[in-house]
C-alpha positions in Angstrom: 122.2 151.8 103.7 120.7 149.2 105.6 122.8 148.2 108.6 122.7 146.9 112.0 124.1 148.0 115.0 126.9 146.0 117.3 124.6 146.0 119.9 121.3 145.2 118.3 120.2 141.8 118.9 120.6 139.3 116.4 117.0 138.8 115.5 117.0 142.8 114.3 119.8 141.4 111.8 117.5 138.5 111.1 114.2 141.0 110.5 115.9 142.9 108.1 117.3 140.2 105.9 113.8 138.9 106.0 112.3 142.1 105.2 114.6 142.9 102.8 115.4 139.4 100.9 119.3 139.9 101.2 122.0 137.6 102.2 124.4 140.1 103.8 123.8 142.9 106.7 127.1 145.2 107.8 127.2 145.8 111.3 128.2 149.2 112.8 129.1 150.9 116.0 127.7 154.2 117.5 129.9 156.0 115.0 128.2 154.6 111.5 131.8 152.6 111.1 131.8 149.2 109.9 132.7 146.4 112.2 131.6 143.6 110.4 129.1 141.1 109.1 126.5 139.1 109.5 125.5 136.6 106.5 123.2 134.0 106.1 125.9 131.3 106.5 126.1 133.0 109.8 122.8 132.3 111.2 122.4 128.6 109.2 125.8 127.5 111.5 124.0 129.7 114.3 121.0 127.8 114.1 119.3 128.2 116.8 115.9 128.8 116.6 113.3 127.6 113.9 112.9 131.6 112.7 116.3 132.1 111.8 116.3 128.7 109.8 113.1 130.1 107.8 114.6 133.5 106.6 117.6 131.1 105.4 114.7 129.5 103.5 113.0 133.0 102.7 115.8 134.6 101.7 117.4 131.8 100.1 114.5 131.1 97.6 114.9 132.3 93.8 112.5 135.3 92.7 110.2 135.4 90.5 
């Protein structure tokens, strides 16, 4: 499963729904439990850096 830690920064959670073209990344502590969430809603109202708006864009954009 693809997951990001508590303490990883957010641009790892950025990265990886980049790389990965998905919406959604669950956040876990040292353990491998889930503490959470972080979706693309979350960054958009984040906003703040130019990067994070483009994999809202990236992400965001229908396949082909």
């Amino acid at each position: 499963a693809q997951t990001v830690s508590v303490d990883s920064p957010l641009k790892d959670a950025v990265c990886l729904m980049e790389a990965s073209k998905i919406r959604r990344v669950p956040v876990v502590d040292a353990t491998g439990k889930l503490t959470g969430m972080v979706s693309l809603a979350d960054l958009a109202l984040s906003g703040k850096d130019e990067a994070t708006m483009e994999v809202v864009k990236e992400v965001s954009a229908p396949t082909r």
